[in-house]
C-alpha positions as CSV (number, residue, x, y, z in Angstrom):
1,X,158.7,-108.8,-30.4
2,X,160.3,-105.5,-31.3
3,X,162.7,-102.8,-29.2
4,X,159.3,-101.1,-28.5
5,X,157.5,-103.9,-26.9
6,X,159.9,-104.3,-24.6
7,X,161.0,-101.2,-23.4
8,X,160.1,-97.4,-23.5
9,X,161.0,-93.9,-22.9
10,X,160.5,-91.1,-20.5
11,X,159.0,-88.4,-22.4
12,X,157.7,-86.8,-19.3
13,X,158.2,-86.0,-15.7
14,X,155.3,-84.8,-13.2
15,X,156.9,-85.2,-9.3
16,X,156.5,-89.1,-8.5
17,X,154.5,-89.5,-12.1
18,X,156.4,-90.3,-15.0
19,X,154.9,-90.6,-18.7
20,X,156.8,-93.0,-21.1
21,X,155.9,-94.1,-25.0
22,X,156.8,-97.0,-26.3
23,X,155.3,-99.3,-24.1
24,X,153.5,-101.4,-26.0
25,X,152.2,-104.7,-24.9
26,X,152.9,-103.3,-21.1
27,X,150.1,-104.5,-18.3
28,X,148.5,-102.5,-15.6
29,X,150.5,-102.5,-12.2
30,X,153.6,-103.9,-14.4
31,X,157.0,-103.4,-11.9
32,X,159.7,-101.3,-14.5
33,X,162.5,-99.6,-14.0
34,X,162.6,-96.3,-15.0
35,X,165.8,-94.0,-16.2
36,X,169.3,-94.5,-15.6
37,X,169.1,-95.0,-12.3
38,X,166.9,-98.0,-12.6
39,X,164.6,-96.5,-10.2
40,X,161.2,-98.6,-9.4
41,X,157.8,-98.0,-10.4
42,X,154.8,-99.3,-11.3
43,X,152.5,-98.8,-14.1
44,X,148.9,-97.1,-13.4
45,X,147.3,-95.9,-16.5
46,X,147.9,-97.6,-20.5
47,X,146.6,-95.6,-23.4
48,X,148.4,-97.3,-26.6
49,X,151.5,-97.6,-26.7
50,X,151.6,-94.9,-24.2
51,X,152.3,-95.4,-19.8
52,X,151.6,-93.6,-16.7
53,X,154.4,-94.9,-14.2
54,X,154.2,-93.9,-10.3
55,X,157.9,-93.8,-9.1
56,X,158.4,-94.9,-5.7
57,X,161.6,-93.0,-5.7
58,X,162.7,-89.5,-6.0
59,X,162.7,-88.4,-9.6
60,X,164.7,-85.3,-9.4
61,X,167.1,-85.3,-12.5
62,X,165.4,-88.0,-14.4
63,X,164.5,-86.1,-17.9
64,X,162.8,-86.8,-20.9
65,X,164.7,-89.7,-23.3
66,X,165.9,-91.6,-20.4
67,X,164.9,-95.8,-20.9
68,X,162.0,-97.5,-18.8
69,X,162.6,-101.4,-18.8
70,X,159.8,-103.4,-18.1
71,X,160.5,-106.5,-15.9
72,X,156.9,-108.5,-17.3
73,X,156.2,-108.7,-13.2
74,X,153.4,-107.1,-11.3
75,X,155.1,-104.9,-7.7
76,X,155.7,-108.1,-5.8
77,X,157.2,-108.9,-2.9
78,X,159.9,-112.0,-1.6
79,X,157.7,-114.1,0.7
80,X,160.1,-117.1,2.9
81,X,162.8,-116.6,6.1
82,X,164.1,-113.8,6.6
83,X,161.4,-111.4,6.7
84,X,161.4,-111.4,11.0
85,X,163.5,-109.4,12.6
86,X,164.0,-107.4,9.4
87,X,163.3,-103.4,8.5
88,X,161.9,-102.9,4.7
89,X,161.2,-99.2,3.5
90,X,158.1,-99.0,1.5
91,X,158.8,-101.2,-1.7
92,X,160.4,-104.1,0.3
93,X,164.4,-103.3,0.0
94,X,166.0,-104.0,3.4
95,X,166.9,-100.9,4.8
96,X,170.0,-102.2,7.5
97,X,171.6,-104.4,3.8
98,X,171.5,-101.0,2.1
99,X,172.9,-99.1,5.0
100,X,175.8,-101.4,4.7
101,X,176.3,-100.7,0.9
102,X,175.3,-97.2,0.4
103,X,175.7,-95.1,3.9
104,X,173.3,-93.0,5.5
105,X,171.9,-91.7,2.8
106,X,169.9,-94.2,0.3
107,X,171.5,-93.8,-3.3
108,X,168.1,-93.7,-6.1
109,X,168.0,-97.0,-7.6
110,X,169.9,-98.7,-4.7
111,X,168.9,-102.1,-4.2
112,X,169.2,-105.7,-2.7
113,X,167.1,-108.9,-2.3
114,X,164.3,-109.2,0.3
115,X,165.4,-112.2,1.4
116,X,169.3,-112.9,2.5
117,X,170.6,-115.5,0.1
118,X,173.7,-116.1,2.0
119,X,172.2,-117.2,5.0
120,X,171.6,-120.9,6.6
121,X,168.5,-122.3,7.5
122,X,168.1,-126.1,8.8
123,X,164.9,-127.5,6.9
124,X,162.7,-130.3,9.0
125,X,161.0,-132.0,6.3
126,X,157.6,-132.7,7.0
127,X,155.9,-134.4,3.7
128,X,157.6,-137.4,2.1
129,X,158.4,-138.2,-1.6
130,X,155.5,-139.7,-3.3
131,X,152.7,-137.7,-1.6
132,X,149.9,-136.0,-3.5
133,X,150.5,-132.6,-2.2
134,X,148.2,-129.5,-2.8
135,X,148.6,-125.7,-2.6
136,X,148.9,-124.6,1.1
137,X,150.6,-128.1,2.1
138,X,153.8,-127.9,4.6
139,X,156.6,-129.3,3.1
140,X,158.8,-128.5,5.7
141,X,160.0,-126.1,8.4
142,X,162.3,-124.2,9.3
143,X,163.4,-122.1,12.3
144,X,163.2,-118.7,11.3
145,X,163.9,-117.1,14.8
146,X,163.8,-117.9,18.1
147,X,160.3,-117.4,18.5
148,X,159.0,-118.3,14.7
149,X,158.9,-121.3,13.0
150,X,158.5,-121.1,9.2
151,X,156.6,-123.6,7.0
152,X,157.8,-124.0,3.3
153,X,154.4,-124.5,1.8
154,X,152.7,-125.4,-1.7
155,X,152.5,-122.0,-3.7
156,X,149.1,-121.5,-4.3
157,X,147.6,-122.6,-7.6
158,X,150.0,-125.3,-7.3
159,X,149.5,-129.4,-6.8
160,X,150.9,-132.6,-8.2
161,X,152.6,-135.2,-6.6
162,X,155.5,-134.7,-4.6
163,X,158.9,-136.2,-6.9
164,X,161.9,-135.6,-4.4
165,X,161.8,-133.6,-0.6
166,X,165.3,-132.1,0.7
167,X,166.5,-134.3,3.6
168,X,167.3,-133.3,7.0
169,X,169.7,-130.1,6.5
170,X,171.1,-126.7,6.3
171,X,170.1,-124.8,2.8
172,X,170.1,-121.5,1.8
173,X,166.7,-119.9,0.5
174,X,167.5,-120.5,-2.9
175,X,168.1,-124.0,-2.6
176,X,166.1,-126.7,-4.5
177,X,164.1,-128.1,-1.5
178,X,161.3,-130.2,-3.2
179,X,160.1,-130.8,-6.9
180,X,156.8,-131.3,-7.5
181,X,154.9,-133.2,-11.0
182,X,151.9,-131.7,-12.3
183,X,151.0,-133.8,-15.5
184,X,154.1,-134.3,-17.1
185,X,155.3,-130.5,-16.2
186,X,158.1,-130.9,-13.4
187,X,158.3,-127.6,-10.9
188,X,161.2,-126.9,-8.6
189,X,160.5,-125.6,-5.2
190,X,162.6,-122.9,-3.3
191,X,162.3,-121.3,0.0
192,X,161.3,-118.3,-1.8
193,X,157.8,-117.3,-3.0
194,X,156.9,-113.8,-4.8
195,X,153.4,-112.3,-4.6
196,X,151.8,-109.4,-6.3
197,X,151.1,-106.5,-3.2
198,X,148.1,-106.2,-4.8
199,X,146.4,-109.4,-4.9
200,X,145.1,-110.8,-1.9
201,X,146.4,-114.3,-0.9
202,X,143.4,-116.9,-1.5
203,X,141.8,-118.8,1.5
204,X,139.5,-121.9,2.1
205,X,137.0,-120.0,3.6
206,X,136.3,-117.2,6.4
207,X,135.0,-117.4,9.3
208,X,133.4,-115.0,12.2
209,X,135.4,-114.3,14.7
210,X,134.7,-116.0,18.1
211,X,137.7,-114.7,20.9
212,X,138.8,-111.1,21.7
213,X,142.6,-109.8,20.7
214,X,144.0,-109.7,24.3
215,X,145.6,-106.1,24.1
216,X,146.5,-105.6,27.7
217,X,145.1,-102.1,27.4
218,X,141.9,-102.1,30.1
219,X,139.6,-99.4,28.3
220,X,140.2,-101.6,24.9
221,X,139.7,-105.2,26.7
222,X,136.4,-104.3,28.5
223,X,134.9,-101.4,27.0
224,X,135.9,-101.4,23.1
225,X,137.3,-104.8,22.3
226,X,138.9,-105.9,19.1
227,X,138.4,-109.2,17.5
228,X,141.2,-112.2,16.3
229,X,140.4,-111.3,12.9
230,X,138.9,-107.5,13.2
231,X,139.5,-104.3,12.1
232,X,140.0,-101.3,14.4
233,X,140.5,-97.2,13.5
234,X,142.4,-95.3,15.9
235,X,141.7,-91.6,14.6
236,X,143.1,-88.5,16.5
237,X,144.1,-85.2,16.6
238,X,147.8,-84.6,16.6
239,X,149.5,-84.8,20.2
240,X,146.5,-86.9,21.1
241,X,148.2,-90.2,21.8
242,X,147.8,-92.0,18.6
243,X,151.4,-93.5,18.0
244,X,151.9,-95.0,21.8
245,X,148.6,-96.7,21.5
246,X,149.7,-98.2,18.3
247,X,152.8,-99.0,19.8
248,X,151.1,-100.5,23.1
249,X,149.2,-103.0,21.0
250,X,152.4,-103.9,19.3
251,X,154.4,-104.4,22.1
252,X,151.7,-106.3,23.7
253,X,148.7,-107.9,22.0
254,X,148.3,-111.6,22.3
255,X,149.7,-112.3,18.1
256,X,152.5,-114.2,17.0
257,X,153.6,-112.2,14.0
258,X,153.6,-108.3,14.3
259,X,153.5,-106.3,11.3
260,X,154.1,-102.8,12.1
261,X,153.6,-100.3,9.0
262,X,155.1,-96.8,9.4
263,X,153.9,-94.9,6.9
264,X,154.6,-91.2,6.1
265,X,154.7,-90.9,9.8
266,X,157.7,-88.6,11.4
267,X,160.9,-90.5,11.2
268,X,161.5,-89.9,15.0
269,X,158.4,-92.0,15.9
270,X,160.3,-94.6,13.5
271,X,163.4,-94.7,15.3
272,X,162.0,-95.0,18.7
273,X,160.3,-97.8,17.6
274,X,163.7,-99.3,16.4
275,X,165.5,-98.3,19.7
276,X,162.4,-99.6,22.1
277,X,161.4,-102.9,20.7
278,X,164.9,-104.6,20.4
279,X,165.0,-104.1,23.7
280,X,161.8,-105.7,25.1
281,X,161.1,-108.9,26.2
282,X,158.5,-110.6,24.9
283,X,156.1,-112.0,27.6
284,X,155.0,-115.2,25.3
285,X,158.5,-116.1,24.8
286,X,161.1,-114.2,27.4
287,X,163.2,-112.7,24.1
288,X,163.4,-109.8,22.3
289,X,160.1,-108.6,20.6
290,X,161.5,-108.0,17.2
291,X,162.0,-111.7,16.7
292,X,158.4,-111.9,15.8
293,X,158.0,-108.5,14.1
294,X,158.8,-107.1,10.7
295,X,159.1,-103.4,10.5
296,X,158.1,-101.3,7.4
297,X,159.4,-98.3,7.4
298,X,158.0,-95.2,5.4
299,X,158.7,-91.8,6.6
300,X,157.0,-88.5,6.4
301,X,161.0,-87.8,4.3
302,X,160.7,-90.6,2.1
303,X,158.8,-90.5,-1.8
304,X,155.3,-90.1,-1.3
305,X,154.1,-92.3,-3.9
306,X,156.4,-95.2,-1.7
307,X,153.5,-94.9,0.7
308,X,150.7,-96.8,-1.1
309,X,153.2,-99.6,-1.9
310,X,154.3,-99.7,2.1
311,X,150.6,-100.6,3.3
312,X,150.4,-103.8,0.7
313,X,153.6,-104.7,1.2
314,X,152.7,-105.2,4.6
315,X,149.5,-106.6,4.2
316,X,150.7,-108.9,2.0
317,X,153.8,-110.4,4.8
318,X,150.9,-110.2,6.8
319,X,148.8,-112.4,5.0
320,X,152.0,-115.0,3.8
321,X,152.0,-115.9,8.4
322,X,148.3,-116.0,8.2
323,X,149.0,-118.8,5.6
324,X,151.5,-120.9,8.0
325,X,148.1,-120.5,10.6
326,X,149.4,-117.8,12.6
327,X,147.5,-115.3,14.5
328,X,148.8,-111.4,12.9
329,X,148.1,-107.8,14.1
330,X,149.2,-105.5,11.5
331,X,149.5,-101.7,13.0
332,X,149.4,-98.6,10.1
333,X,150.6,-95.4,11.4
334,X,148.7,-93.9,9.6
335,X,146.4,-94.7,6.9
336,X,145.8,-91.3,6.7
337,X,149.3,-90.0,5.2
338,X,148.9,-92.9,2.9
339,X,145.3,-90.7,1.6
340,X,147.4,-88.0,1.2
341,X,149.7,-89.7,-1.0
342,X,147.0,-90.7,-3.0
343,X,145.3,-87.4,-3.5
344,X,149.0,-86.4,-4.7
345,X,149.2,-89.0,-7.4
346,X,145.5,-88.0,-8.0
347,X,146.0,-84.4,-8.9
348,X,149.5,-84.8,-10.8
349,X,147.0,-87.5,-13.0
350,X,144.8,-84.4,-13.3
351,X,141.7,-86.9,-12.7
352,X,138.3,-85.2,-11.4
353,X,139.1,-84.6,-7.3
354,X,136.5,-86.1,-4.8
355,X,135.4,-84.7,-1.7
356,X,138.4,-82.3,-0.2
357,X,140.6,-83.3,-3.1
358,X,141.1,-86.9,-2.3
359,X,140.4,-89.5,-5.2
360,X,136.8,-90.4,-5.7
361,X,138.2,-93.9,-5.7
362,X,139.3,-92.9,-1.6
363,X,136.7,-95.6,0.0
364,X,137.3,-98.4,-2.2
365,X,141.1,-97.9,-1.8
366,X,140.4,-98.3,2.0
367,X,138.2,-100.9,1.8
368,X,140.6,-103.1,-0.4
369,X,143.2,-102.5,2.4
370,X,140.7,-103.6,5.3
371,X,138.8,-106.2,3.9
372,X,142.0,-108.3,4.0
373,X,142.1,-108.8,7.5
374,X,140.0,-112.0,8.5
375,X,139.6,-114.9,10.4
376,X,139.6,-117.5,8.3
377,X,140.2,-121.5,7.3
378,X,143.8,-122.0,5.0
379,X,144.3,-123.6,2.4
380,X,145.9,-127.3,2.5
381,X,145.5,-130.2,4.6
382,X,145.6,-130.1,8.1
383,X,142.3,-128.3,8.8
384,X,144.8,-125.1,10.4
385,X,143.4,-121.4,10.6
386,X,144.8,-117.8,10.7
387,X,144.0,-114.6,11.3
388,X,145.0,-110.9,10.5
389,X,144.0,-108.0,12.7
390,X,144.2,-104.5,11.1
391,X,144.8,-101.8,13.1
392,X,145.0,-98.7,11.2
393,X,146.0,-95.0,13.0
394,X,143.9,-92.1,11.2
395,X,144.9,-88.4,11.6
396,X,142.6,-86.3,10.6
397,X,143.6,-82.4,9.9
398,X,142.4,-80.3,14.0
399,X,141.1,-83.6,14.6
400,X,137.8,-83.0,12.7
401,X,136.0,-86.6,12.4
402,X,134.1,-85.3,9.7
403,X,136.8,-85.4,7.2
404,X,136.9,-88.0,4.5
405,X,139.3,-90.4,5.2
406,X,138.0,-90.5,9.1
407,X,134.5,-90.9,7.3
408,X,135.3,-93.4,5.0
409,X,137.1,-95.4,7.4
410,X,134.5,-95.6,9.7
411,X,131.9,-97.2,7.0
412,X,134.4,-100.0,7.1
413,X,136.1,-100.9,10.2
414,X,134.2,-102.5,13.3
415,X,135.8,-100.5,16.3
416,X,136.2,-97.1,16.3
417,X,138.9,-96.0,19.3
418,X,137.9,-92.0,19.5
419,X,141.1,-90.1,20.5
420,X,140.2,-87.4,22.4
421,X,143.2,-84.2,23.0
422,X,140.8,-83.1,25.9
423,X,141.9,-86.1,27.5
424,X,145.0,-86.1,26.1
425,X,146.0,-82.7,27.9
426,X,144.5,-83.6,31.1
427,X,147.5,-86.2,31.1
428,X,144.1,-89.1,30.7
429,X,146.1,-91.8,29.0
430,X,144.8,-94.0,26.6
431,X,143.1,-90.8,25.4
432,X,140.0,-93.1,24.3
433,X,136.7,-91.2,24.3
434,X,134.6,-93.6,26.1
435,X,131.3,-91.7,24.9
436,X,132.5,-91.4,21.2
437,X,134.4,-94.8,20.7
438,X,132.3,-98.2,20.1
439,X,133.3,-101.9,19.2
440,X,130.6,-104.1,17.4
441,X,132.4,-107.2,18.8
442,X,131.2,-106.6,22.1
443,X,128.7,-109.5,22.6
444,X,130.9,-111.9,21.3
445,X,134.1,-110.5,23.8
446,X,131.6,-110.5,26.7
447,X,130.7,-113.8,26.1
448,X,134.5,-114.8,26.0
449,X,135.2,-112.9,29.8
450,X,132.2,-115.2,31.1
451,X,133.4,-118.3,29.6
452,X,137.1,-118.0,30.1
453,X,137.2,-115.4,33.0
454,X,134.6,-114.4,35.1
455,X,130.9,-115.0,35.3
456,X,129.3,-111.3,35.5
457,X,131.8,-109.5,33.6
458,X,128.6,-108.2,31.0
459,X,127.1,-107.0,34.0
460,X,130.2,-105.1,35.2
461,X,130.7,-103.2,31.7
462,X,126.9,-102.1,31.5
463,X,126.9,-100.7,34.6
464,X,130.2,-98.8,34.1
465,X,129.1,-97.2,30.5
466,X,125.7,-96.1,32.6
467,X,127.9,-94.6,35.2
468,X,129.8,-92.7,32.6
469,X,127.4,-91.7,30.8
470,X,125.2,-90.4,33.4
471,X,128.4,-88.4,34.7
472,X,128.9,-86.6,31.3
473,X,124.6,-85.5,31.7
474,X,125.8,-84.1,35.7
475,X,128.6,-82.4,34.2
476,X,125.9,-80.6,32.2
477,X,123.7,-79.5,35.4
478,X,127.0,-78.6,36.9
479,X,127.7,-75.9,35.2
480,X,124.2,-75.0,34.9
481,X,123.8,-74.8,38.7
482,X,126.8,-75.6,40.5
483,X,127.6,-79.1,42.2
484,X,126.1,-77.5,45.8
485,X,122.7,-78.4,44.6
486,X,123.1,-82.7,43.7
487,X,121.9,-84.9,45.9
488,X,123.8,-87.8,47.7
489,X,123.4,-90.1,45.5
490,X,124.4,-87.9,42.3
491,X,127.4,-87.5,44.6
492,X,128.4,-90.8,44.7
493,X,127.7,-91.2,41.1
494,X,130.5,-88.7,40.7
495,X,132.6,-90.6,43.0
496,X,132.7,-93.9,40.8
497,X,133.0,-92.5,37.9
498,X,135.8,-91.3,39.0
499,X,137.6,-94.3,40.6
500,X,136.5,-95.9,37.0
501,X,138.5,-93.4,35.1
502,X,141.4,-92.6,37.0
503,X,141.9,-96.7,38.9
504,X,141.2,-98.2,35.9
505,X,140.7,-96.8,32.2
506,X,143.7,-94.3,33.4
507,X,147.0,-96.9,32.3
508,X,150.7,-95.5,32.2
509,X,152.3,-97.2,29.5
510,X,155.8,-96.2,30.5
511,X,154.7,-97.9,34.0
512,X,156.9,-101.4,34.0
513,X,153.7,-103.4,35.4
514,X,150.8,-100.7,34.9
515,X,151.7,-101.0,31.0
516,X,150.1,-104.4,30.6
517,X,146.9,-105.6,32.5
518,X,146.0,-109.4,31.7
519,X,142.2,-110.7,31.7
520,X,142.4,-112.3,35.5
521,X,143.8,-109.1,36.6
522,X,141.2,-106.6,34.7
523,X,138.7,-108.5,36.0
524,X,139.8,-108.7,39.8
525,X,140.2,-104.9,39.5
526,X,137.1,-104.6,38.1
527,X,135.2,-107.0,40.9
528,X,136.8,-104.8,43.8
529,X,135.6,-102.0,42.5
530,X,132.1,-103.1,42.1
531,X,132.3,-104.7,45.5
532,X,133.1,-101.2,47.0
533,X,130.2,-99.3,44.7
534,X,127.6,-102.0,46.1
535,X,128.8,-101.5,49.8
536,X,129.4,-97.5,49.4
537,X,125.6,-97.3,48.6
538,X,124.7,-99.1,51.4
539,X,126.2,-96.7,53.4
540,X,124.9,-94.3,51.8
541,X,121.6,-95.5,52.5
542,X,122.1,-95.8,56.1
543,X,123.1,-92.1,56.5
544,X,126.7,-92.0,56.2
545,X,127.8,-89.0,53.4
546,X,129.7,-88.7,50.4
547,X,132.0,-86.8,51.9
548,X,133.0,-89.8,54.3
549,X,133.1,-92.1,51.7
550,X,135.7,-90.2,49.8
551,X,138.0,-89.9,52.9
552,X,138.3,-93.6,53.0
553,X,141.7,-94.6,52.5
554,X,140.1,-97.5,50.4
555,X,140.5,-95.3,47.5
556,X,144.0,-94.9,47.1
557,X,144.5,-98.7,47.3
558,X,142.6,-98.4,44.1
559,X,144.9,-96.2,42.3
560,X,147.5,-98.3,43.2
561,X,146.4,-101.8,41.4
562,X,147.0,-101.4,37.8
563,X,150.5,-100.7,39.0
564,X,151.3,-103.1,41.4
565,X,153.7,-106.1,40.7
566,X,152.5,-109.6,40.6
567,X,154.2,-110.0,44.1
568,X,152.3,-107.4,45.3
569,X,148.8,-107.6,44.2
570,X,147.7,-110.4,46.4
571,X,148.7,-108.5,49.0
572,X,146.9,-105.3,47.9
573,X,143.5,-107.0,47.1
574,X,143.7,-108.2,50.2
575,X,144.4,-104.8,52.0
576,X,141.4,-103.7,49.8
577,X,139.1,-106.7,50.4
578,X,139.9,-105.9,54.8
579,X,139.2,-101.8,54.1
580,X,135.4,-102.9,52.7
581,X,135.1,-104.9,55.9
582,X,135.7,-101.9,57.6
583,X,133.3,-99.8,55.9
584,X,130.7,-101.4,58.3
585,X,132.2,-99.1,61.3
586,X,131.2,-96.2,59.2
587,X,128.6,-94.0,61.3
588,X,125.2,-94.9,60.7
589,X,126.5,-97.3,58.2
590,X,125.0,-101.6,58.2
């Protein structure tokens, strides 16, 4: 093979798109490194001997003549331990390593190994020599943090039978743990395995999904539930709330691995996720939060093309834990900067613009992103399952829906979270558009609260969607006519819709115990406040007024339940259960 076949040459520069000759025998999506620098990038379009290269680092001062070096590797990524606990920008070099060798400020062409190969980790073996092993088999385990144990597994597309298993120890990841004999071909085993971003990991089979993802978040458990498994948009104009609620689920929802994505997203909402999360305790486990999570960070500063690479890189991580058969929630903030990166690339490639200028590829993009989360059955013996849940932040431009990526989106995702600013600057928080938003796991979630939680739950959430939307039709004849003319009984429609929005889809998430609201506890909210709705129209009935009702000090008690402290909400349902009894000495009322 000649000088040409294996390297090439800049012969020119368009922003983050770089056009080199001599690249001959070159694949689609080949890793190279391009200039002096060494900078990384990835090869999109071939034409001969001729490359289009996206650059996921800036390419000011790189000029014509300069070498591109091919590596013969798609963009992959370091799967093993390690990865929790850890920051990676974009393309999957750890940001705190490079910090320590470069400063502040990341040098072009600065890099260092996923994975620390320095560091200890004591391997339990859990196969012995002699097995037939296949792809997706544990080997062993190791104790990646306090709250993670990782499996060394068979790389897929691998099986034999196992010739020699490390013992009982302390190795680093690049340590000879197994070797295994496929015909007469004998392949060592690391801690380390490298996947292309691009290429989804394979799976037995998938499966529907069958149990809500416990958020916490009451309008999102009850009204709009996501699924172990789903797919949920979170679109929004700016200011509108869109980054808390991604960080709520984060902090919160009932995974084991989190996979939070920040990408092209302000660098300030970056660093208060690194300053919060450190910090928090982690209710399944009583330590920090981060020792389940793996942070990718992409910022609104950082190269634009590093974007697209930042949302596979995480999917990928995401789908390595799904693999072990853990449960992952994978948060984008926000898919919608990533569409913008695209549309770049798109128009320095000069190719025929879609719809607003983004790519016509824009939906199948998307839907290669989504259509990687899943319930499904793994790989290997053991009969074990995983999960990824994609959550994906959209931010469309005045927080017009109609846009494409909102659009486009929405043709692929199963629960749509509508962020309303309305809301938002009524201090209504989560800003969730309860007439606009709409889960189509719904059935399946209801039929979770009955089994697992309470018996009339489906009941409860009909009846409050018929309450809310018949207040948004008074709201209409309000300003038509003025609220002198409704009658009682549209009065006390008012009324509950009311309690329901401010005492229970109204949640303060800087609130130390109004922040998270388990299942028993949404659901005794929820039963006292249909208890008082049944008894208030019986009152009603016998003559007592709206007015009365609302002067009842019953209603404040509401307020005060998301917020209360497990010490003190016995106490307070049972101030609220004794203020219903006492709605019988109501005039005229029972």
């Amino acid at each position: 093979m000649n000088s040409k076949s294996r390297d090439g040459t800049v012969i020119r520069v368009t922003g983050p798109v770089v056009e080199a000759e001599g690249m001959a025998g070159s694949r689609m999506y080949e890793s190279v490194r391009v200039g002096k620098a060494g900078l990384i990038g990835e090869i999109i379009i071939l034409e001969g001997d001729r490359a289009t290269i996206q650059v996921y680092e800036e390419t000011t001062g790189l000029v014509p003549g300069e070498p591109v070096i091919r590596t013969y590797l798609p963009l992959s990524v370091e799967l093993g331990p390690g990865l929790v606990g850890t920051m990676y920008d974009g393309i999957q070099r750890p940001l705190e390593e490079i910090l320590r060798r470069t400063g502040d400020m990341i040098e072009r062409g600065s890099s260092a190994p996923a994975l620390d190969r320095t560091k200890k980790y004591r391997f339990y073996p859990l196969a012995k020599e002699g097995d037939e092993v296949h792809e997706g088999d544990r080997l062993g385990c190791v104790r990646e943090s306090v709250s993670v144990n990782h499996f060394i597994m068979v790389p897929p597309g691998m099986s034999g039978t196992l010739m020699s298993l490390a013992k009982k120890g302390e190795y680093v990841v690049t340590d000879t743990i197994a070797v295994i004999m496929s015909g007469s071909e004998k392949t060592p085993i690391t801690m380390i395995q490298r996947w292309p971003v691009r290429s989804p990991r394979p799976v037995r089979e998938r499966l529907d999904p069958v149990e809500p993802l416990i958020t916490g978040q009451r309008i999102i458990d009850t009204l709009f539930p996501l699924a172990r498994g789903g797919t949920a948009a979170i679109p929004g104009p700016f200011g509108s709330g869109k980054t808390v609620v991604q960080q709520q689920l984060a902090k919160w929802v009932n995974a084991d691995i989190i996979i939070y994505i920040g990408c092209g997203e302000r660098g300030n909402e970056m660093a208060d996720v690194l300053e919060q999360f450190p910090t928090l305790k982690d209710p399944r486990t009583g330590h920090a939060l981060s020792s389940r999570m793996v942070l990718i960070a992409n910022t609104s500063n950082m190269p634009v093309a590093a974007r697209e690479a930042s949302v596979y890189t995480g999917i990928t991580l995401a789908e390595y834990y799904r693999d072990m058969g853990y449960h992952v929630a994978l948060m984008a903030d926000s898919t919608s900067r990533w569409a913008e990166a695209m549309r770049e690339i798109s128009g320095r490639l000069e190719e025929m613009p879609g719809e607003e200028g983004y790519p016509a590829y824009l939906s199948s993009r998307l839907a290669d992103f989504y259509e990687r989360a899943g319930r499904v059955s793994l790989l290997g013996s053991g009969g074990h399952e995983g999960s990824i849940s994609v959550i994906g932040a959209v931010s469309p431009p005045g927080g017009d829906f109609s846009e494409p990526v909102t659009q486009n989106t929405l043709r692929i995702v199963k629960v749509f979270w509508a962020l309303d600013a309305d809301l938002a600057y009524q201090r209504h928080f989560p800003a969730i558009n309860w007439l606009m938003s709409y889960s189509l796991y719904g059935n399946m979630a209801g039929q979770w609260w009955e089994e697992h939680v309470g018996p009339d739950f489906i009941r409860m959430i009909q009846e409050m969607m018929e309450i809310l939307q018949r207040e948004n039709e008074l709201e209409e004849i309000i300003r038509l006519v003025g609220p002198e003319t409704l009658p009682e009984s549209d009065r006390l429609l008012l009324l509950k819709a009311e309690i329901i929005r401010e005492s229970y889809l109204m949640q303060y998430a800087f609130d130390e115990f109004d922040t998270y609201t388990g299942p028993k506890k949404q659901y005794r909210m929820l039963k006292s406040i249909f208890s008082f709705f049944e008894r208030a129209e019986r009152a009603l009935d016998s003559g007592v007024t709206v007015s009365n009702i609302r002067t009842l000090s019953l209603i404040e008690l509401f307020a005060r339940m998301g917020s209360s402290s497990p010490e003190e909400e016995d106490e307070l349902f049972q101030a609220i259960a004794r203020d219903m009894e006492s709605m019988k000495n109501l005039k005229g009322a029972f």
